[in-house]
C-alpha positions as CSV (number, residue, x, y, z in Angstrom):
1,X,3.0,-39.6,14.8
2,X,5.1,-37.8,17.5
3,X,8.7,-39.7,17.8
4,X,8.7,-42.2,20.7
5,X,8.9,-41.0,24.2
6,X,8.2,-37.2,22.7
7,X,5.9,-36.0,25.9
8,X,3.3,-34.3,24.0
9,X,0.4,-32.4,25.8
10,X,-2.2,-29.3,25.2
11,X,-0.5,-26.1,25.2
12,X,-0.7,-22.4,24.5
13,X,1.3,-21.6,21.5
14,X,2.4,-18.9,18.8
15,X,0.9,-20.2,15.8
16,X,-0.3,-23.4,14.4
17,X,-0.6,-25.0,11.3
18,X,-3.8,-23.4,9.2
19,X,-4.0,-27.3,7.7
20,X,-6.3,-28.2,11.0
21,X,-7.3,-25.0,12.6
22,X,-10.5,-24.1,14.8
23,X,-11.3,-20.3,15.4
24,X,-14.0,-18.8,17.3
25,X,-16.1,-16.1,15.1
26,X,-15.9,-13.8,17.3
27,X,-12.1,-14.1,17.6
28,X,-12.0,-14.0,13.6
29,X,-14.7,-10.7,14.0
30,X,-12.2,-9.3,15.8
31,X,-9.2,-9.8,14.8
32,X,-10.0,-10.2,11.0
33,X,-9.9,-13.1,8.3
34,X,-6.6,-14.2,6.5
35,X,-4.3,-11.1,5.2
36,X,-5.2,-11.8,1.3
37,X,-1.8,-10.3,0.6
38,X,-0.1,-13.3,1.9
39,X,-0.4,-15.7,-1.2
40,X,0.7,-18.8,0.7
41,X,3.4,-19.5,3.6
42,X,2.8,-17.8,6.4
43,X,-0.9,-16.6,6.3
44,X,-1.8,-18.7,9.6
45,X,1.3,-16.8,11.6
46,X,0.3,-13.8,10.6
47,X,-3.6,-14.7,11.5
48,X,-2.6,-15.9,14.7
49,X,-0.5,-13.1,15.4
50,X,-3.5,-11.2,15.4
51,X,-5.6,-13.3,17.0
52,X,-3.3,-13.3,20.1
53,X,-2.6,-9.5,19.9
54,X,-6.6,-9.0,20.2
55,X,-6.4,-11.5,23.4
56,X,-7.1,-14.3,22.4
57,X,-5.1,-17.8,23.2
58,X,-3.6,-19.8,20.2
59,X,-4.2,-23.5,21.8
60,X,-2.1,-26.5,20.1
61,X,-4.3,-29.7,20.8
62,X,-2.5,-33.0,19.9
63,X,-5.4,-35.3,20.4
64,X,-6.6,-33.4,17.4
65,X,-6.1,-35.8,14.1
66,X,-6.1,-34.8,10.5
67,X,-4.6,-36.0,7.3
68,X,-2.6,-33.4,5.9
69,X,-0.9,-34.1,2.5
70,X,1.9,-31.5,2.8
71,X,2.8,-29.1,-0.1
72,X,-0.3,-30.2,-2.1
73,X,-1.4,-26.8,-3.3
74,X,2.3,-26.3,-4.4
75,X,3.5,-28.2,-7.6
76,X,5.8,-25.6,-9.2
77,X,8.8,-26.9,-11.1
78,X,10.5,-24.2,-11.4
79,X,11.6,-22.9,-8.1
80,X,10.6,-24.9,-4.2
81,X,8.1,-23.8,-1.7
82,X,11.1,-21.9,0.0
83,X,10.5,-18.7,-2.0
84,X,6.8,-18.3,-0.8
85,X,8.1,-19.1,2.8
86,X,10.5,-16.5,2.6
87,X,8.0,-13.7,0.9
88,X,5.0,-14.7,3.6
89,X,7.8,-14.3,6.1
90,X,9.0,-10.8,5.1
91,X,5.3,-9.7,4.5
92,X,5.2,-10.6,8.1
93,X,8.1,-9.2,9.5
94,X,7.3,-5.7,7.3
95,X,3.8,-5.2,8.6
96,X,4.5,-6.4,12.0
97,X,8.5,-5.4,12.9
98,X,10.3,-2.3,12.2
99,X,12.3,-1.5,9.3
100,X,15.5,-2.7,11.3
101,X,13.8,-6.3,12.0
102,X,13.0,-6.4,8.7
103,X,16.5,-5.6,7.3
104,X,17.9,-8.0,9.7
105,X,15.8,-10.9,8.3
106,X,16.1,-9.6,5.1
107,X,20.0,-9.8,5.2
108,X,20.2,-13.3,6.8
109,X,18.5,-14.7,4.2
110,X,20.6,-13.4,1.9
111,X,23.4,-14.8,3.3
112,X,21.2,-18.2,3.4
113,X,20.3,-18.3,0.2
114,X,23.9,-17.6,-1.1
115,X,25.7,-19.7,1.2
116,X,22.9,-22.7,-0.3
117,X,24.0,-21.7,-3.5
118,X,27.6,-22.4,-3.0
119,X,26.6,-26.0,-1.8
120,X,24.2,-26.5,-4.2
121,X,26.9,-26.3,-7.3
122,X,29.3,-27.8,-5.4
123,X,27.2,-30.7,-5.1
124,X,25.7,-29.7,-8.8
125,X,29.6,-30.6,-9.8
126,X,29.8,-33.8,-7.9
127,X,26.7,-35.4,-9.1
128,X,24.9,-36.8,-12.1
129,X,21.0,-36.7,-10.9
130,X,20.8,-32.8,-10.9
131,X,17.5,-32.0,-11.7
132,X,16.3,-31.5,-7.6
133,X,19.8,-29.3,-7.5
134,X,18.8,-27.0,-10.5
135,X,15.5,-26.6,-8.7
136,X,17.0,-25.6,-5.3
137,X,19.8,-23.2,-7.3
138,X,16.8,-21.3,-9.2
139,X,15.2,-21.3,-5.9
140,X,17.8,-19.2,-4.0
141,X,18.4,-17.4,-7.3
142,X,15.2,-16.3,-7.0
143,X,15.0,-15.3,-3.8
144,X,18.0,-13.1,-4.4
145,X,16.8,-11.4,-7.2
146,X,13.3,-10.5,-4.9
147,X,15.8,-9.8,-1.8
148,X,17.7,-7.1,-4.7
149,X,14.8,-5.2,-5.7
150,X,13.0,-5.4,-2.0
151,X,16.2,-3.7,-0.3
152,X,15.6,-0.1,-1.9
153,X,14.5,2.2,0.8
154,X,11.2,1.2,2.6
155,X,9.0,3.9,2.1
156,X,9.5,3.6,-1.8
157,X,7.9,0.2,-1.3
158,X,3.9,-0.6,-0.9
């Protein structure tokens, strides 16, 4: 699983993945259950985040073994996983950061998602098979569009 020679041991950590995660009660009594306001993306940071803030330890165990089947839950066709990333990320960054942070993130993936753009339809011009590169250009399209209305002052917002 780990690439060969990759020393791999039991650490503390930020966050793990919420695919294979173990919490105490009492650390979820404290420190709350998953934020139902993150849809998808980004919901174990944030409930790790929390977790640690209340003092508790966020251990990564790698003797631990699971069968994870990786963007199951997601089989959209019209835009990638990448959009929920980003809107669990700035749900994160918003109730967590200040407004600065969050501007800051806000703007580089702006500049991301247009930069991807500009390689996506060059590559769109280049190539026949362009279904997976109509996907990835609606993607950051998308994610533009929600970065647009998102950057209006802060305490318009939720």
């Amino acid at each position: 699983m780990w690439p060969e020679g990759m020393e791999v041991h039991r650490r503390e950590c930020d966050w793990v993945l919420g695919a294979c995660m173990l919490v105490r009660r009492n650390a979820l009594e404290e420190a709350g259950l998953f934020d139902p306001d993150i849809f998808m993306y980004a919901e174990e940071m944030e409930l790790c985040y929390r977790i640690k803030a209340h003092g508790w330890k966020v251990i990564f165990e790698p003797d631990a073994k699971i069968i994870h089947f990786g963007g199951a839950s997601w089989n959209e066709k019209k835009y990638s996983q990448a959009f929920l990333i980003m809107v669990g990320l700035l749900f994160f960054f918003k109730k967590h950061s200040s407004k600065l942070v969050c501007l800051i993130v806000m703007m580089f993936y702006a500049i991301g998602s247009l930069l991807r753009l500009g390689i996506w339809g060059f590559h769109y011009l280049l190539t026949k098979k362009r279904d997976n590169i109509l996907l990835e250009i609606r993607t950051n399209l998308k994610i533009l569009k929600y970065l647009a209305n998102k950057s209006r002052p802060f305490s318009e917002q939720k």
